[in-house]
C-alpha positions as CSV (number, residue, x, y, z in Angstrom):
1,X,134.2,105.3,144.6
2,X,133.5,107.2,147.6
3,X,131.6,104.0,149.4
4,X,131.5,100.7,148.5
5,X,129.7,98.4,151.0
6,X,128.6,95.0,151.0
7,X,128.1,93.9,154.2
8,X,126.1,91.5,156.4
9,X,125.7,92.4,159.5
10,X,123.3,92.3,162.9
11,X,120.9,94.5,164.3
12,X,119.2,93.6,167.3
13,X,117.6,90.3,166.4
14,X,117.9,90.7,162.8
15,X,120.5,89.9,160.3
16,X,121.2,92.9,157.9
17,X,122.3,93.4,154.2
18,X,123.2,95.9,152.2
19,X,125.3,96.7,149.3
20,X,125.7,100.2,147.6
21,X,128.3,101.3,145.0
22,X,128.8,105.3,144.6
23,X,131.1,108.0,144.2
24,X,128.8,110.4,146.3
25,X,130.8,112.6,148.4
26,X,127.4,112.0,151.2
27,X,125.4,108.9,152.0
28,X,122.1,109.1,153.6
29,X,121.0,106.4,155.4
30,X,117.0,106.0,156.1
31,X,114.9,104.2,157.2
32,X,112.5,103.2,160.1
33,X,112.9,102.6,163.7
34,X,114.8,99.3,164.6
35,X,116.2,98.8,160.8
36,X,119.8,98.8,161.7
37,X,121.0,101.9,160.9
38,X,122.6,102.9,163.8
39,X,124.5,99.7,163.7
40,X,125.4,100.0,160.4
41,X,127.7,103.1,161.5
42,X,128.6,101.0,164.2
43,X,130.1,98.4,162.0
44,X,131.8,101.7,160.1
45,X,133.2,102.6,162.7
46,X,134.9,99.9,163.7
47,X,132.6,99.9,167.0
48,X,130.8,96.3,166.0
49,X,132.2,93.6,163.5
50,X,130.1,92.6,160.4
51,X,129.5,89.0,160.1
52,X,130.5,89.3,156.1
53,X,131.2,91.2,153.5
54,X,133.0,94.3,152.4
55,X,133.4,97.8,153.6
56,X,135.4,100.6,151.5
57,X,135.1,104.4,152.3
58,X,137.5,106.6,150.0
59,X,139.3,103.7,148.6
60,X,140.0,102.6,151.5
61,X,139.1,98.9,152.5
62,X,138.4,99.4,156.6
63,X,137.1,95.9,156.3
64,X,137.0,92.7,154.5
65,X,136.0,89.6,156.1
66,X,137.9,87.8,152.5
67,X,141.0,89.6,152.7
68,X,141.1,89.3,156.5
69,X,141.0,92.8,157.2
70,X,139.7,94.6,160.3
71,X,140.7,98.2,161.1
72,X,140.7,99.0,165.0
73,X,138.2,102.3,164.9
74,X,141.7,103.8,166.1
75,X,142.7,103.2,162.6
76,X,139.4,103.9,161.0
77,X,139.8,107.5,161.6
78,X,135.9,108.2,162.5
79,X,134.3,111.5,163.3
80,X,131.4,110.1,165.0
81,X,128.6,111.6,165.9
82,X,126.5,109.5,168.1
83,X,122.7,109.7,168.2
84,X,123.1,110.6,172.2
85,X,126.1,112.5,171.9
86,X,128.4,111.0,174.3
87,X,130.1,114.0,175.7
88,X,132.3,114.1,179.0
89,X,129.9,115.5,181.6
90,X,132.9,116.2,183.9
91,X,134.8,118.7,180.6
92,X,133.8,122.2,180.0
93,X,132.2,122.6,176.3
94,X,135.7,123.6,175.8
95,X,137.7,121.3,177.2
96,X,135.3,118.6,175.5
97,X,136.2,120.1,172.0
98,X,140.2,120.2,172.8
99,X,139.6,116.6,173.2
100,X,138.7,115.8,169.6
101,X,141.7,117.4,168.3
102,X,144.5,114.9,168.4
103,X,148.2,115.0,169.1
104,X,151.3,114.0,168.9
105,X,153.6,113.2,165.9
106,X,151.3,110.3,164.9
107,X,148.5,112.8,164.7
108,X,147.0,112.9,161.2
109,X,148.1,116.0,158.9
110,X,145.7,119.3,159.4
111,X,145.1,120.0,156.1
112,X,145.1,123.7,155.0
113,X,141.7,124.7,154.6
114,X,140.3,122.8,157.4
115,X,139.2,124.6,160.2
116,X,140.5,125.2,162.9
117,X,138.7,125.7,166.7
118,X,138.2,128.9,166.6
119,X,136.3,128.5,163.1
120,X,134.5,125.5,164.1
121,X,133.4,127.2,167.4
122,X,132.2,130.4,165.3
123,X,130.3,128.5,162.9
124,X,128.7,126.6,165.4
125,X,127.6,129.2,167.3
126,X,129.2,127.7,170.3
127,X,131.5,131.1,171.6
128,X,128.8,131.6,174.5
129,X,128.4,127.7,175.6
130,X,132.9,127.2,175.9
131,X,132.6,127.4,179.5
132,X,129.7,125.8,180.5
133,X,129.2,121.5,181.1
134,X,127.1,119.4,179.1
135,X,124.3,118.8,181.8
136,X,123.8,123.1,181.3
137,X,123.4,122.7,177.6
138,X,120.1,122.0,175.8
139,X,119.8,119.1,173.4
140,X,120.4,121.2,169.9
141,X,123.5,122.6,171.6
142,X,125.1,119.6,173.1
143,X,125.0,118.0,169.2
144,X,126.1,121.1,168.0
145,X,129.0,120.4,170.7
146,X,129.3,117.0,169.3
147,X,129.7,117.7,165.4
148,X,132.4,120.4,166.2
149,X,134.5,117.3,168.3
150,X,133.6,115.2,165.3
151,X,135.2,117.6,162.8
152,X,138.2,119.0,164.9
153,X,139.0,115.0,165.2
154,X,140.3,115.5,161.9
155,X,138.7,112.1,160.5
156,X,138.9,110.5,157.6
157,X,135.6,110.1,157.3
158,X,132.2,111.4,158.9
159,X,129.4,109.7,160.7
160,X,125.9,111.4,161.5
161,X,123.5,110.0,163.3
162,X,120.7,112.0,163.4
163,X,122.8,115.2,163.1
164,X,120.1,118.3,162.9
165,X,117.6,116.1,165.7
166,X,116.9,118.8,168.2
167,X,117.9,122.2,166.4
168,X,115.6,124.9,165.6
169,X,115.4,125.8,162.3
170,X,118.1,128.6,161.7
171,X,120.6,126.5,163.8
172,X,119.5,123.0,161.4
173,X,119.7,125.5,158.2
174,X,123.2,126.7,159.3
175,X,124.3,123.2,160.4
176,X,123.6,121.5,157.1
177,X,126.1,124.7,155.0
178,X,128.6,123.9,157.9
179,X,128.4,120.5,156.9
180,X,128.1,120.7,153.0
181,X,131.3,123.4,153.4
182,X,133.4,120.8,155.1
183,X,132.8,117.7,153.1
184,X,133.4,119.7,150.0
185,X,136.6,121.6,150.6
186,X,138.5,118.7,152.7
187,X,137.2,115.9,150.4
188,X,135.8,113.8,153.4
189,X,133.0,111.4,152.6
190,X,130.5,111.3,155.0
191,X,127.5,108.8,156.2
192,X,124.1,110.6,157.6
193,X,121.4,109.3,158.9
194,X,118.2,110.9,159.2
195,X,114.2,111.1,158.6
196,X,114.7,114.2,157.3
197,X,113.9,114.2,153.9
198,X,114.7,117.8,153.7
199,X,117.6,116.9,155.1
200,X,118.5,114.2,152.7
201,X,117.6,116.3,149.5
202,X,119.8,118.7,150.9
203,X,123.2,116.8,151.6
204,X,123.0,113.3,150.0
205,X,124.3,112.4,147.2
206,X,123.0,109.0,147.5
207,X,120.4,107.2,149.7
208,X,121.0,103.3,151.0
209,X,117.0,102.6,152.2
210,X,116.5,100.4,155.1
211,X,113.0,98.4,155.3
């Protein structure tokens, strides 16, 4: 299975459940305003801590309140990207991609066919913006910023939230065969939220529905 979650957890004021099952390579997660999706990720990632239950990604247990297991998001291996992007206002486009990348002999293992900057820069479009700061960029290209940190992170797994909000329509169409291309050739499951259902039709292989 490519997920396997069962997990209670809080959101805001409310306590959450959900459970899903499936070998789909992507997850969509939908669902209204205030449902807990965000938080949801959140507990993925390591970033907030379930109050029961079960997460697997890949075959990988990353938490299981049972077994007494609790990966550090250090250990999680998330390519997260947040619904407000989170970039360093202080870095250059650039330098704010370099810092995705890891280092060091404890760095994971690149892969063969994963891409490298200078690919992930291309397909993003992002050769003009490299020397510019975040506060210059407009909202569709500070996430397009943001997903290429995310996949030069080398992660084990992928979380979107809200990837395509803000792009025009080329840039969203291009976006989403960046995104199908890299979860299919590097065998990375990924977890996307959206209230696209364009967007969902397009990448999911699954849907988890939040009321």
């Amino acid at each position: 299975m490519s997920f396997d979650l069962a997990l209670t957890y809080r959101a805001g004021e409310r306590e959450r459940e959900v459970t899903i099952a499936t070998p789909a390579r992507i997850l969509a997660v939908t669902g209204p305003s205030g449902a807990g999706k965000t938080s949801l990720l959140d507990c993925l990632a390591g970033l907030r801590r379930p109050l029961a239950g079960r997460a697997a990604i890949g075959s990988r247990a990353i938490f299981d309140a049972g077994a007494g297991i609790d990966l550090p998001p250090e250990g999680r291996r998330a390519g997260y990207v947040f619904q407000d992007m989170r970039l360093f206002p202080h870095l250059t486009v650039r330098r704010n991609l370099a810092y995705g990348v890891p280092g060091g002999r404890r760095a994971p293992a690149l892969p063969a066919d994963w891409p490298g900057f200078g690919e992930v820069a291309r397909l993003l479009d992002l050769g003009p913006l490299l020397d510019r700061r975040p506060a210059t960029l407009s909202g569709g290209e500070a996430r397009r910023v943001a997903i290429g940190r995310a996949i030069l992170s080398r992660p084990a797994f992928l979380l979107l939230d809200e990837p395509l909000a803000s792009l025009d329509p080329a840039r969203a169409e291009r976006t989403m065969a960046m995104i199908e291309r890299i979860v299919a050739r590097v065998t990375v499951p990924a977890v996307l939220v959206s209230h696209e259902e364009r967007e969902v039709e397009r990448l999911a292989g699954a849907v988890l529905p939040l009321a």
